[in-house]
C-alpha positions as CSV (number, residue, x, y, z in Angstrom):
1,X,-32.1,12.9,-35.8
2,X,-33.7,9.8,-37.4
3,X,-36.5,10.2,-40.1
4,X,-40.0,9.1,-39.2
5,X,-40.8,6.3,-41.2
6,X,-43.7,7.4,-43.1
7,X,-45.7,4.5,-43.7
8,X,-45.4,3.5,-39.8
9,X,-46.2,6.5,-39.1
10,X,-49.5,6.3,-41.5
11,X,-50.5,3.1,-40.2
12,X,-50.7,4.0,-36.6
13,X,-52.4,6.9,-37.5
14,X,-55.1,4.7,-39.6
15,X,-54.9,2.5,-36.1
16,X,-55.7,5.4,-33.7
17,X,-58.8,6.5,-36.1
18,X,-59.9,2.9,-36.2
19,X,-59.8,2.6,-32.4
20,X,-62.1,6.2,-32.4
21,X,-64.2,5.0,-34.4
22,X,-64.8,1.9,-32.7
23,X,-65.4,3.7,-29.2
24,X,-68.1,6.4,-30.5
25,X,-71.5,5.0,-29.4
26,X,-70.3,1.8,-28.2
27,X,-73.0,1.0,-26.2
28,X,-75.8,2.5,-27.8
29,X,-77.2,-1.0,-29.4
30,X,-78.4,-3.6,-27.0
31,X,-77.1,-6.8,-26.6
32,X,-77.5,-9.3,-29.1
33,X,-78.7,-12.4,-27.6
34,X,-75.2,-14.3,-28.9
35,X,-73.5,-11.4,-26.8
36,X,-75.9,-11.5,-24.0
37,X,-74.9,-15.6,-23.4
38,X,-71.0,-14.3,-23.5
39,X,-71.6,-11.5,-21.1
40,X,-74.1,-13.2,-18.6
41,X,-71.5,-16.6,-18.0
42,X,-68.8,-13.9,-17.7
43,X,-70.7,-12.1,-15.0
44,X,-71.5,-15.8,-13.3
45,X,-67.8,-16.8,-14.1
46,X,-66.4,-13.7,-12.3
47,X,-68.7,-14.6,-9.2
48,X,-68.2,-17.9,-8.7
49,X,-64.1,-17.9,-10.1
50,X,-64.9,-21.3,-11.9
51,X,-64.7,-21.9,-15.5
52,X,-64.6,-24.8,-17.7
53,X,-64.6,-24.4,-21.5
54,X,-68.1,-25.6,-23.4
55,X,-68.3,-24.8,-27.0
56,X,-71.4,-23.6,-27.0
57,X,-70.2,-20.5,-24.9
58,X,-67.3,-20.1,-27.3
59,X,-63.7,-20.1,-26.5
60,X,-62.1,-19.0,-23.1
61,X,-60.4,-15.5,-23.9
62,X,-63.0,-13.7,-23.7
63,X,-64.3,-14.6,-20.8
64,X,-61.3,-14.2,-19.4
65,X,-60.6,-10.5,-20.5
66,X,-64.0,-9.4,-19.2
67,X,-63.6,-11.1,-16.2
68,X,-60.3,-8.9,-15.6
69,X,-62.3,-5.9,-17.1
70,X,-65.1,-6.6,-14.7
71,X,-63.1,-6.6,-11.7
72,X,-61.9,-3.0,-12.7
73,X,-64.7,-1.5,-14.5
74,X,-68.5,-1.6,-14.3
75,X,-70.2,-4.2,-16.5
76,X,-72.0,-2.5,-19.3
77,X,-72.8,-2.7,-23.0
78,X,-69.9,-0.9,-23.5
79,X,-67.0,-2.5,-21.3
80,X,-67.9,-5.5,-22.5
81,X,-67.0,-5.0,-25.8
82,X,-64.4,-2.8,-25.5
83,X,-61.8,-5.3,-25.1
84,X,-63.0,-6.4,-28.9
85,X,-63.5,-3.2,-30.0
86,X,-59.3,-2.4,-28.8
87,X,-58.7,-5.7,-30.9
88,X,-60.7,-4.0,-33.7
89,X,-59.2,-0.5,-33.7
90,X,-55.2,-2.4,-33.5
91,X,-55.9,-4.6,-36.5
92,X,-54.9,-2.2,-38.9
93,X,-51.2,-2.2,-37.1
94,X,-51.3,-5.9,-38.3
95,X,-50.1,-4.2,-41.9
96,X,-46.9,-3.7,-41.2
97,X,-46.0,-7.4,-40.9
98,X,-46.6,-7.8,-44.7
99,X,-44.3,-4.9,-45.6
100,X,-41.7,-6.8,-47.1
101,X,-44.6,-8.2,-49.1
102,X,-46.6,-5.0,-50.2
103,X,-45.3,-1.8,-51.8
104,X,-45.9,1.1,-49.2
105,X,-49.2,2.6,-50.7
106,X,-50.4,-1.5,-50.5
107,X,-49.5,-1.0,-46.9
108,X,-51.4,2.1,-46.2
109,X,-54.2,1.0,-48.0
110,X,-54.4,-2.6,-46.2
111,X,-54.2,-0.8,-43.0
112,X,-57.0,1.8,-44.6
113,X,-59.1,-1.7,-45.4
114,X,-58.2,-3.5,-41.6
115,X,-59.1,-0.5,-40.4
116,X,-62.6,0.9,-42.2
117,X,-64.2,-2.3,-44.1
118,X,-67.9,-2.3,-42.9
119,X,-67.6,-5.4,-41.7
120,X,-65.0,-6.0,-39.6
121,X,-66.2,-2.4,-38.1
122,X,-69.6,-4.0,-37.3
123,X,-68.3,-6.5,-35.4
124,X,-65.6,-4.6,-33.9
125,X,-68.3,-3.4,-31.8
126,X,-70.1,-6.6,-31.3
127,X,-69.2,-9.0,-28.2
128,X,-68.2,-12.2,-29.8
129,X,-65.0,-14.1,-30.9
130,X,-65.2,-14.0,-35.0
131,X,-63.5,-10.3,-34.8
132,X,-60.7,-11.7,-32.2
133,X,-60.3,-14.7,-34.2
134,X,-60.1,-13.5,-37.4
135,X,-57.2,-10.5,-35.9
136,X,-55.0,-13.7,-34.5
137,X,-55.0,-15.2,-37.5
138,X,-54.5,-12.7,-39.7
139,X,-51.4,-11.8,-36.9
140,X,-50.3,-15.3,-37.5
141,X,-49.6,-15.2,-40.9
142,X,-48.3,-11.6,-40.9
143,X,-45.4,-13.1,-38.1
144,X,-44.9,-16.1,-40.2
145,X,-44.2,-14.1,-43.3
146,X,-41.9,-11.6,-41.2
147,X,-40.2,-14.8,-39.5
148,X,-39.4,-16.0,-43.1
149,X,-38.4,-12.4,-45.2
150,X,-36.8,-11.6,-42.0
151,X,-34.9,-14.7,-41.3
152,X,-35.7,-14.2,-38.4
153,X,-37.3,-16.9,-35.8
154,X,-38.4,-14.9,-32.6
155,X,-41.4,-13.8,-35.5
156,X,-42.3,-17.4,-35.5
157,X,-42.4,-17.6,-31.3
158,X,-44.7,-15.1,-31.7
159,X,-46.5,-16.3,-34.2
160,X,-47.3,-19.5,-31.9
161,X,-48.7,-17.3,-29.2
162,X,-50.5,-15.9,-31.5
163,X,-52.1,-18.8,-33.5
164,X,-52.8,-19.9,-29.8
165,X,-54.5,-17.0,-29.2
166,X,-56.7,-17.5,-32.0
167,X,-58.1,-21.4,-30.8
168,X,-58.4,-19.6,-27.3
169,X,-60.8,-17.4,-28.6
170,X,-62.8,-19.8,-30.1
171,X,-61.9,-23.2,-31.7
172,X,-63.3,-22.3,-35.2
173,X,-59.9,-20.9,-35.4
174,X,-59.4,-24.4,-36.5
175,X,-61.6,-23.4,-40.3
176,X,-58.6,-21.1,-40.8
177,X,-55.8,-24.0,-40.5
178,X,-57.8,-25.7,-43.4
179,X,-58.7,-23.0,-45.2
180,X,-55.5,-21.6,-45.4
181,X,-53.5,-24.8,-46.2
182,X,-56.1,-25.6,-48.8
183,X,-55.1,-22.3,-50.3
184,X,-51.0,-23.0,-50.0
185,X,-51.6,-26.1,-51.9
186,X,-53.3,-24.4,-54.9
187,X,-50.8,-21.6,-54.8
188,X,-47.9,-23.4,-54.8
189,X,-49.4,-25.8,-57.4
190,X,-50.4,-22.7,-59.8
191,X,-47.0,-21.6,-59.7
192,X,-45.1,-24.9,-60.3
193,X,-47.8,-25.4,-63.6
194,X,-47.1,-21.3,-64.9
195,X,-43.4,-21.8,-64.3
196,X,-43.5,-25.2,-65.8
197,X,-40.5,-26.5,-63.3
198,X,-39.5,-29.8,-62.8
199,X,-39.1,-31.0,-59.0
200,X,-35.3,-31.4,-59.8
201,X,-32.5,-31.9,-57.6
202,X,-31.4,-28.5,-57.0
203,X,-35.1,-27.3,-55.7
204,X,-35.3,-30.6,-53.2
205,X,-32.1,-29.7,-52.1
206,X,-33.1,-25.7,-51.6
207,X,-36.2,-27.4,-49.4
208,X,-34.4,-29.5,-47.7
209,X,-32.3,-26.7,-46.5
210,X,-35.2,-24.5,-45.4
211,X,-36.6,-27.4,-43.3
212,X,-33.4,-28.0,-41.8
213,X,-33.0,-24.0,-40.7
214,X,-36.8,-24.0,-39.7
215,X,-37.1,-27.0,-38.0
216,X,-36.2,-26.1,-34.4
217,X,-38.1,-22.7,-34.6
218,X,-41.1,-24.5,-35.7
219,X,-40.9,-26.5,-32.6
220,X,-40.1,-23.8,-30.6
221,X,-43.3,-22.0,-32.0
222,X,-45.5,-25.3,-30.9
223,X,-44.5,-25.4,-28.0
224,X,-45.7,-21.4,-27.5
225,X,-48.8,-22.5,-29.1
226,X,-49.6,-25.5,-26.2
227,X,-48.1,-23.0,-23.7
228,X,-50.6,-20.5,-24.6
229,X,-53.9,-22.5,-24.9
230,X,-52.9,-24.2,-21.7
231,X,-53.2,-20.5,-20.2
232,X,-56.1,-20.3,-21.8
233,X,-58.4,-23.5,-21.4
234,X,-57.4,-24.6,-18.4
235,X,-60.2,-25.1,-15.9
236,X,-60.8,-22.6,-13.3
237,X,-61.5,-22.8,-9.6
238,X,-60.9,-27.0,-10.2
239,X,-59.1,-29.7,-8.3
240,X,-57.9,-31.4,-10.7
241,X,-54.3,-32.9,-10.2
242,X,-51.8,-32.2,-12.9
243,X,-52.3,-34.8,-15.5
244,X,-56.3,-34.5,-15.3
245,X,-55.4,-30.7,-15.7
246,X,-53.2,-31.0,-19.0
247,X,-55.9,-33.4,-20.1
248,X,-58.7,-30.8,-19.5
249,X,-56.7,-28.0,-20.8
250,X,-55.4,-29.7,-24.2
251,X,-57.5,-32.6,-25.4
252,X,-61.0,-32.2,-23.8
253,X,-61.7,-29.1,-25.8
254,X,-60.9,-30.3,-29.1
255,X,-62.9,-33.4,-28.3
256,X,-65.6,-31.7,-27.3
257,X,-65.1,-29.3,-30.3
258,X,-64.9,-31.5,-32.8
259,X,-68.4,-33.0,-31.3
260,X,-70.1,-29.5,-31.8
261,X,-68.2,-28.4,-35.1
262,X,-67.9,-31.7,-37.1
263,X,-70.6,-34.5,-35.6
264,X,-72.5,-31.8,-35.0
265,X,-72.8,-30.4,-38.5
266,X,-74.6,-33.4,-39.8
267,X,-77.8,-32.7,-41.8
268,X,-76.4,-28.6,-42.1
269,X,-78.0,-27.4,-45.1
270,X,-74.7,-26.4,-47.0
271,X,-75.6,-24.9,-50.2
272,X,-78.0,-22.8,-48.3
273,X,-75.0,-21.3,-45.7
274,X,-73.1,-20.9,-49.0
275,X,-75.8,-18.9,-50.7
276,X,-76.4,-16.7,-47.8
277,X,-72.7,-16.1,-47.5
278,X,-72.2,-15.0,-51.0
279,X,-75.1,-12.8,-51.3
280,X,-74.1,-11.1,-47.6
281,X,-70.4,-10.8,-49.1
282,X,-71.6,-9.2,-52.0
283,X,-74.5,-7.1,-50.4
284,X,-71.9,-6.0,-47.1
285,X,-69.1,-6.5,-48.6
286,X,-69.2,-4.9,-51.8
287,X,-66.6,-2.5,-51.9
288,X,-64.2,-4.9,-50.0
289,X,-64.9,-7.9,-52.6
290,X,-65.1,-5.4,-55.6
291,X,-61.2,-4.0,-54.3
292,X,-60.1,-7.5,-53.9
293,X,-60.7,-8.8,-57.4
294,X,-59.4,-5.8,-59.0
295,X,-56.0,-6.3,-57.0
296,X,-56.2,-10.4,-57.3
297,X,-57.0,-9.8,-61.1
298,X,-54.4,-7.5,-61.7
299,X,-51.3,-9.6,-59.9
300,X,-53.1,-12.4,-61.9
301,X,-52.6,-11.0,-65.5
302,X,-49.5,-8.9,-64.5
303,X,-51.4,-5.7,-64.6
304,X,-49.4,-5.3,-61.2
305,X,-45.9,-6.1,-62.1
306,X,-44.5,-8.4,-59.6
307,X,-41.2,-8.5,-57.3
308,X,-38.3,-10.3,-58.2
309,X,-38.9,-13.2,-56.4
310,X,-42.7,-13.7,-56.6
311,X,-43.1,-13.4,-52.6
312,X,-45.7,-10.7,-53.1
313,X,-48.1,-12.7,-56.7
314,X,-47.7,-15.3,-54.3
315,X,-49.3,-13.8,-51.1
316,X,-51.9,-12.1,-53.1
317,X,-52.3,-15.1,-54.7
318,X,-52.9,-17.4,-52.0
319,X,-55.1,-14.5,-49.7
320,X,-57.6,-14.8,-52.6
321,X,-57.5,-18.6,-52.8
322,X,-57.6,-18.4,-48.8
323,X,-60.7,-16.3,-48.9
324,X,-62.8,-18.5,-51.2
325,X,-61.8,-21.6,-49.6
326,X,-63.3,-19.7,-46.0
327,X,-66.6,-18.8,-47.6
328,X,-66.7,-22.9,-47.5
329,X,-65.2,-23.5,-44.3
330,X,-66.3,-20.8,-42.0
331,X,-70.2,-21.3,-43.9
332,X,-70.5,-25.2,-43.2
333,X,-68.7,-24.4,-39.5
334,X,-71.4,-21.8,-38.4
335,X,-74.1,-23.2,-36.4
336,X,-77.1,-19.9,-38.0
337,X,-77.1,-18.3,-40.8
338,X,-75.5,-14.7,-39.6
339,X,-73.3,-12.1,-41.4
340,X,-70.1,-12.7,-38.7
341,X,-69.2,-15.3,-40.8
342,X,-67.9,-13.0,-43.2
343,X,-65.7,-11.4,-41.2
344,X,-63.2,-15.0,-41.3
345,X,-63.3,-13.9,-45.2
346,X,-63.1,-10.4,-45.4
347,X,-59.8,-9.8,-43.4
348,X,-57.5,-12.2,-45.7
349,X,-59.8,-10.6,-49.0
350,X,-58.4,-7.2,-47.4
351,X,-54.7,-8.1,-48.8
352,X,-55.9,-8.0,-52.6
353,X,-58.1,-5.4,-51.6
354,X,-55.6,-3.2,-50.1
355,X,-53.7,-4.4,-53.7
356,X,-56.4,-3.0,-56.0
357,X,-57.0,0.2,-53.7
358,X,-53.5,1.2,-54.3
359,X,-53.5,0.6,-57.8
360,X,-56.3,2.6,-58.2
361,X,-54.7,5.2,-56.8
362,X,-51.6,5.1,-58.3
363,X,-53.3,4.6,-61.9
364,X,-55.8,8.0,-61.0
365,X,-51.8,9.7,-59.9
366,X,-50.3,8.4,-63.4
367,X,-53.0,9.8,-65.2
368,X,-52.7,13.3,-63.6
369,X,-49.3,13.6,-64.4
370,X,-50.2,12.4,-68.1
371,X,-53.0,14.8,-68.3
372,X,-55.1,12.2,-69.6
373,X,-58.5,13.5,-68.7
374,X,-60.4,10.2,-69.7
375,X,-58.4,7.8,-67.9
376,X,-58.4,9.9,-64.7
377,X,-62.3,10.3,-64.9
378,X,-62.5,6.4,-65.3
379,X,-60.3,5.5,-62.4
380,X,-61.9,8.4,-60.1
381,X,-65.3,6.7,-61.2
382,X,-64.4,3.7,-59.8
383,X,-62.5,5.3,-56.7
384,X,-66.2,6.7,-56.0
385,X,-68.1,3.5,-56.8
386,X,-66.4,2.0,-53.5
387,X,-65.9,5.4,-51.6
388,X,-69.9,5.7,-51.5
389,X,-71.1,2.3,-50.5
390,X,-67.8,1.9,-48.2
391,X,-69.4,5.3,-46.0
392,X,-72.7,4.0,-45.8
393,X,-72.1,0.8,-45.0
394,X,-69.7,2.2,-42.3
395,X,-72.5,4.7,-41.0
396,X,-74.9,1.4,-40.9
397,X,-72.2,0.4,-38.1
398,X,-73.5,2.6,-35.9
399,X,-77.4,2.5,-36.4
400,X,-79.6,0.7,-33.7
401,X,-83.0,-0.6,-34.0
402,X,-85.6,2.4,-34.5
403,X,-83.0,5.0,-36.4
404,X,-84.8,7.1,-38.3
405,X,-82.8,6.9,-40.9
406,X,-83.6,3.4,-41.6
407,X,-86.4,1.8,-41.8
408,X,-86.7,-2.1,-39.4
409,X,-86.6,-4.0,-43.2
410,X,-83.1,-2.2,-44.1
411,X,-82.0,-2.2,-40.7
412,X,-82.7,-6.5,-40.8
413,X,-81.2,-6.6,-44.0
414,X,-78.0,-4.6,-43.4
415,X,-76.2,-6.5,-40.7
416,X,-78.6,-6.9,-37.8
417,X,-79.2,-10.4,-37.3
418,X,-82.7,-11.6,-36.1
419,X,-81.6,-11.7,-32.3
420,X,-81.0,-8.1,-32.6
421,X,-83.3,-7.0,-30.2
422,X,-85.4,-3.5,-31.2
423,X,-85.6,-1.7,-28.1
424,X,-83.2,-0.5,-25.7
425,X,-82.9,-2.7,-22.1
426,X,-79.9,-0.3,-20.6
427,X,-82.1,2.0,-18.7
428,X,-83.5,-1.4,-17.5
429,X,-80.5,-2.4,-15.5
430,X,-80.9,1.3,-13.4
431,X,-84.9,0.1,-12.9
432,X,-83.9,-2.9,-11.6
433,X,-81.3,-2.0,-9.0
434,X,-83.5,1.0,-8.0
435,X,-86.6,-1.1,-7.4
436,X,-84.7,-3.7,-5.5
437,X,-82.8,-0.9,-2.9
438,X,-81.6,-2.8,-0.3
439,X,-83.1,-6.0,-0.3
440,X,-80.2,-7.5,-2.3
441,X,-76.6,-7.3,-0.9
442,X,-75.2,-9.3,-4.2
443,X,-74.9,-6.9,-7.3
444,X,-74.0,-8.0,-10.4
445,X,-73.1,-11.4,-11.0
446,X,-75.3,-12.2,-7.6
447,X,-75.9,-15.5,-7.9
448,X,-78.4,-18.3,-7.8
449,X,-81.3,-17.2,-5.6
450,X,-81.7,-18.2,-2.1
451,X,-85.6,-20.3,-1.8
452,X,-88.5,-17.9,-1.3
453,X,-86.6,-14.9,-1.7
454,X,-86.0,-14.0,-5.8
455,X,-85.7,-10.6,-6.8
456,X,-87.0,-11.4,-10.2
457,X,-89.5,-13.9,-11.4
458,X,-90.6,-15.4,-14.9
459,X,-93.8,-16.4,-15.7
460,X,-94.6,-18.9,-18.3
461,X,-93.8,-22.3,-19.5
462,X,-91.2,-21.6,-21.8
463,X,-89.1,-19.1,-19.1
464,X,-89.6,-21.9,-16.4
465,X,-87.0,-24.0,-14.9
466,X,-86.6,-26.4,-12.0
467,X,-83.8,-25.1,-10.6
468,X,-81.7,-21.7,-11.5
469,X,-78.7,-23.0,-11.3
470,X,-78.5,-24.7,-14.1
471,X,-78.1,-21.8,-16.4
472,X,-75.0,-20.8,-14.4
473,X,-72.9,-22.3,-16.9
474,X,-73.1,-24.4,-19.5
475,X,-73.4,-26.9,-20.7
476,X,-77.2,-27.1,-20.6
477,X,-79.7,-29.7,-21.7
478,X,-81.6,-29.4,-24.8
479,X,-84.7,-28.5,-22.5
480,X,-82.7,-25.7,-20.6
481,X,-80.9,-24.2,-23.9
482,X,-84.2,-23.8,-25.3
483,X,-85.3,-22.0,-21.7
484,X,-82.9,-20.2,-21.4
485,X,-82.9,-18.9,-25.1
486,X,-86.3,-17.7,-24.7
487,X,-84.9,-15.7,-21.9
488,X,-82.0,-13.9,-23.7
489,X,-80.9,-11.4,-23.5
490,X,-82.7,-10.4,-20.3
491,X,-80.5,-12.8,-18.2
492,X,-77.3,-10.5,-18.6
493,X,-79.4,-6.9,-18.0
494,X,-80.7,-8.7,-14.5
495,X,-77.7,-10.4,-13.6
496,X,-75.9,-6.8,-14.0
497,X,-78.3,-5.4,-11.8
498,X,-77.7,-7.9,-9.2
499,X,-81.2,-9.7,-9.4
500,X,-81.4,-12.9,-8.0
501,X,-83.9,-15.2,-10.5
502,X,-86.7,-17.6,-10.1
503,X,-89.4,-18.7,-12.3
504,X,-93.0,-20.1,-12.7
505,X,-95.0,-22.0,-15.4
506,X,-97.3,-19.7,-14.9
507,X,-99.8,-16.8,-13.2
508,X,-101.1,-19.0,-10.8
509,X,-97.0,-20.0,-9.6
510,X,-96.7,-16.0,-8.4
511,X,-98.7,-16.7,-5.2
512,X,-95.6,-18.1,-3.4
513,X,-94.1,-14.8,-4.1
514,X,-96.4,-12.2,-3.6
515,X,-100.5,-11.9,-2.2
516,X,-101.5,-12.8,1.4
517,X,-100.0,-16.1,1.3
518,X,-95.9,-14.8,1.0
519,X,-94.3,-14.9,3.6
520,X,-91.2,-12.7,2.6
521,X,-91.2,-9.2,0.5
522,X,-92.5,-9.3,-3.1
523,X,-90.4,-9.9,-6.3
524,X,-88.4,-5.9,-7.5
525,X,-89.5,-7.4,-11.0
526,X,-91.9,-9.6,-12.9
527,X,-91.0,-11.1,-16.4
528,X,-93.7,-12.6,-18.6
529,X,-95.1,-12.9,-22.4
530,X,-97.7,-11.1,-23.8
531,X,-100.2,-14.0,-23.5
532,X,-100.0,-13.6,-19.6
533,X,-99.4,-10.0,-19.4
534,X,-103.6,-9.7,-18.1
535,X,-103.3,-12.6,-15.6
536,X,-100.1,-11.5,-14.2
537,X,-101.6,-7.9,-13.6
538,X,-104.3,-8.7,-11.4
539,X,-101.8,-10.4,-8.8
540,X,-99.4,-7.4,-8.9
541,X,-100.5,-4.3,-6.8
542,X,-98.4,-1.4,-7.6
543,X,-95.8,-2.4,-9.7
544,X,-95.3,-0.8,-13.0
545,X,-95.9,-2.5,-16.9
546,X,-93.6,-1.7,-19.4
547,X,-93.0,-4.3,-22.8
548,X,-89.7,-4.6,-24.9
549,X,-89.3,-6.2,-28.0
550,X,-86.4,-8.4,-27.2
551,X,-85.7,-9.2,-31.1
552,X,-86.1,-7.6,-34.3
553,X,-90.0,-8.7,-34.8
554,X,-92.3,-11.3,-32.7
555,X,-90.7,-11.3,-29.7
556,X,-92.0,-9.5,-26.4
557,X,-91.3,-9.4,-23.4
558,X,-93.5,-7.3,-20.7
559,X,-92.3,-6.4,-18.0
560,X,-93.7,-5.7,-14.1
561,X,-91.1,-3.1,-12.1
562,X,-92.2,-2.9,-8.3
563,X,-93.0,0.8,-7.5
C-alpha cells in the first residue's frame, strides 16, 4: 500500500480548516457598500443576461460565478460570498506548488499562513476581487515555479489560465505583473553582485538554452491566457459580430482600464496611500510582517542555510522584494484608502513568513533536544508574541458592527472600513417581500419599475434620479455615481427582495404615489434621510418607521415599511 504523503496530507487538512473557518457566520455582517455595487449589478446582470465589463464594477468573474450561483441558490449575504470564501479556504492548497522550493515544515507553515493570516481571512469573507486576485496570482507563480523545477510545461498551460484568471477578476491583476518583475530584476541583480559573476560565455549559452526549451510553452501559455480572458470579458447578451467581439473582449478593457487605473490616478495623494498602507500592514498585519522578516532576514544572512542551487534564497528573496514593491503598486492603484489593499502584499510576504514560522519552530525543537532552557524560553517567547495577536486579529474576522466585545472606535480601526454599515439590513429583505405580497410578480433582480407603479420610493435630492434605469449597470455619470452611492447598499437588499424602485426630490414628490390623488396601490416601502423623516410621515398612513445606520457613523437612512 502506498504511504500517505504527510505534508499533502497536512496541507489539505490546513485547507479544509481554512474553508470552516471561512463558512462560520458568513453572513452575519452586512454588506459593505463596495460589495453591495458587486452584488446588486450581479442581481441586474442575471435578470437582464447582459454584461459588459466597466472598471468601476471591477472585473467579470465574479459576476459571472454569482450569476451561476444565483441561478441555483438564493441570493444572500452569504451566497454571495461564498464563491470567495471557497477561493479563500483553497488557497492554502496553493503550498504545495513551492515544495521543491520550501523544506516540508516551510510548506506546512505557508499553508498554516495562506490559510489563517488575519487578513486574507477578512477578506475571505468579503465580496470583492482583491482575495481572488491575489489567489491567481499567487497560483501563477506557484505553476511557473513547478513548470520550471519540474521540467515540466503543462504547469506553465496552467499557469496561463491562471494568470488569466487573475486580470478576469479584476484588472489590478496588472500591479502584480510590475510588481513582481520589479522584484525579479533586483533579485537577480543581488545575486549576480554577491556572486560577483561575469556574464561570460558559458552562462549566455546556459540562457540561451533555457529560452530555446521554454519558448513554445511560453506561447502556448499566452495563448491560454487570451483564451481565458476572452471567456471572461466578452460581452454578454451583445450582437456584436466576431471582430467587434475580440475587440470588446481583449482591447476595450485594458483601454478602458488603463483610463481608470493610470489617467485616472492623477493628483492621487501617494505618500498618503503609502502611509496608510504601512501603518495597516503593521497594525493588521503584525504577526504576518513580523514572521516574514525573520524568515527574509535569516535566508539573507545565511541563518537559514540554503539549497544547493539557490532556487529557494532566491524565491524568498524575490517574495520579500515582491512584497515591498506591492505596498507601492497596489497603494498608488487603489482608488480609497482601505485595508484590501494589503491583502496584494500579505499573500507573497506569507512565503518568508511561512520561512521564519518554521525556523522558529525548528530552533524551539533544537533547543529541546539540547536542553537549553534559555534558548527554548526565547524562541517560545517569540512563538507567543505572533500566536496572540495572530488569534485576535483572526477573532476580529468575525466581529460585526455593535459586538460587545468591541467597542465602534476599535471596530473602525481593526479592518472595518468606513462603508461598513453598523446595523444589520438582512431582516430587511424578509420586510420587504412581506409588505409587497403579491403586488410584484418579479423577485429578485426585478427590474426597472414600470411608470406609476414602484414598490419602493426615495425621497430626497441626493436619492433622486430621472430615470431608474440608469443604475442598471454601469457606467454611470458623475451625477448618477454620486446618487447612487448615497443609496448603497440598500439597492442590493431591495433588489433581492424583488422591489421595483422610483424616487423623488422630495416629500412633496410622494403625492403621485400615495394620498387621494394615486391612482394605483401605495409604495410596500419608503426610503428617506433623517432631515425628511417628519415630512414624509405625515403623507404615510399606516406604514411602519424604522432607521438604519447604513455606515459606520453619520449615515442614516429611515425607513417607511407599509403595514
Amino acid at each position: 500500500m502506498r504511504r500517505i504523503d504527510r505534508v499533502v496530507a497536512a496541507v489539505a487538512a490546513v485547507a479544509v480548516a481554512g474553508m470552516l473557518a471561512r463558512f462560520v457566520r458568513l453572513g452575519a455582517r452586512p454588506f459593505h457598500w463596495e460589495e453591495a455595487r458587486v452584488g446588486y449589478w450581479t442581481l441586474r446582470y442575471a435578470d437582464t443576461g447582459s454584461y459588459a465589463y466597466r472598471p468601476v464594477g471591477g472585473g467579470p468573474l465574479l459576476y459571472h460565478l454569482n450569476e451561476t450561483l444565483f441561478a441555483v441558490l438564493p441570493a444572500t449575504d452569504a451566497s454571495a460570498r461564498a464563491a470567495v470564501a471557497l477561493l479563500g479556504g483553497g488557497l492554502a492548497l496553493a503550498a504545495l506548488l513551492f515544495r521543491s522550493r520550501l523544506r516540508d515544515d516551510e510548506t506546512v507553515a505557508l499553508a498554516l499562513v495562506l490559510g489563517f493570516a488575519p487578513l486574507l481571512l477578512y477578506y475571505s469573507r468579503f465580496l470583492r476581487g482583491d482575495l481572488p486576485v491575489a489567489t491567481f496570482a499567487l497560483i501563477t507563480v506557484g505553476l511557473t515555479v513547478r513548470a520550471v523545477d519540474a521540467d515540466d510545461a503543462r504547469f506553465l498551460y496552467a499557469a496561463g489560465v491562471a494568470a488569466g484568471l487573475a486580470v478576469a477578476t479584476s484588472m489590478q491583476a496588472l500591479g502584480y505583473l510590475a510588481a513582481f518583475a520589479a522584484a525579479f530584476v533586483f533579485a537577480v541583480d543581488h545575486r549576480r553582485v554577491r556572486d560577483a559573476e561575469a556574464l561570460s560565455e558559458r552562462r549566455v549559452a546556459a540562457v540561451r538554452s533555457f529560452a530555446d526549451r521554454w519558448l513554445g510553452p511560453v506561447a502556448g501559455s499566452a495563448l491560454a491566457f487570451a483564451a481565458t480572458l476572452f471567456v471572461a470579458y466578452v460581452p454578454r447578451g451583445s450582437d456584436l459580430g466576431p471582430f467587434a467581439l475580440f475587440e470588446a473582449a481583449l482591447v476595450d478593457p485594458f483601454d478602458a482600464a488603463t483610463g481608470v487605473y493610470v489617467a485616472g490616478r492623477e493628483g492621487t495623494q501617494f505618500l498618503d496611500a503609502v502611509t496608510f498602507a504601512t501603518e495597516s500592514l503593521t497594525l493588521q498585519g503584525f504577526p504576518v510582517l513580523v514572521a516574514a522578516a525573520i524568515g527574509f532576514f535569516a535566508q539573507r544572512y545565511g541563518i537559514r542555510a540554503d539549497d544547493g542551487d539557490g532556487r529557494s534564497g532566491f524565491l524568498i528573496r524575490w517574495a520579500g522584494l515582491a512584497a515591498g514593491f506591492g505596498v507601492l503598486v497596489f497603494s498608488l492603484g487603489n482608488e480609497v484608502l482601505a485595508s484590501w489593499v494589503l491583502v496584494h502584499v500579505t499573500v507573497v510576504l506569507s512565503i518568508p513568513a511561512a520561512v521564519g514560522i518554521a525556523l522558529l519552530f525548528r530552533s524551539a525543537r533544537n533547543a529541546l533536544a539540547a536542553d537549553d532552557a534559555a534558548r527554548l524560553a526565547a524562541v517560545l517567547l517569540v512563538l507567543l508574541a505572533l500566536a496572540v495577536p495572530t488569534a485576535a486579529l483572526a477573532a476580529d474576522a468575525y466581529a460585526t458592527p455593535g459586538d460587545p466585545a468591541l467597542d465602534d472606535e476599535e471596530y473602525h480601526d481593526r479592518f472595518a472600513h468606513f462603508a461598513q454599515p453598523a446595523d444589520d439590513l438582512e431582516p430587511l429583505v424578509g420586510d420587504i417581500a412581506d409588505a409587497i405580497g403579491g403586488t410584484n410578480d418579479g423577485g429578485p433582480g426585478a427590474g426597472s419599475p414600470e411608470v406609476g407603479s414602484p414598490d419602493a420610493v426615495y425621497v430626497g435630492d441626493q436619492f433622486a434620479v430621472a430615470d431608474e434605469r440608469a443604475f442598471d449597470a454601469p457606467p454611470l455619470s458623475q451625477e448618477e455615481a454620486a446618487t447612487f452611492g448615497e443609496r448603497l447598499p440598500l439597492p442590493w437588499y431591495l433588489e433581492r427582495a424583488g422591489a421595483q424602485s422610483e424616487s423623488v426630490a422630495s416629500p412633496d414628490g410622494l403625492a403621485q404615489y400615495v394620498g387621494d390623488d394615486a391612482d394605483d396601490d401605495p409604495p410596500a416601502v419608503v426610503l428617506t434621510t433623517p432631515e425628511h423623516r417628519n415630512a414624509v410621515a405625515e403623507r404615510l398612513d399606516g406604514y411602519q418607521e424604522r432607521s438604519y445606520r447604513t455606515a459606520l457613523e453619520d449615515r442614516e437612512v429611515v425607513v417607511f415599511l407599509r403595514g
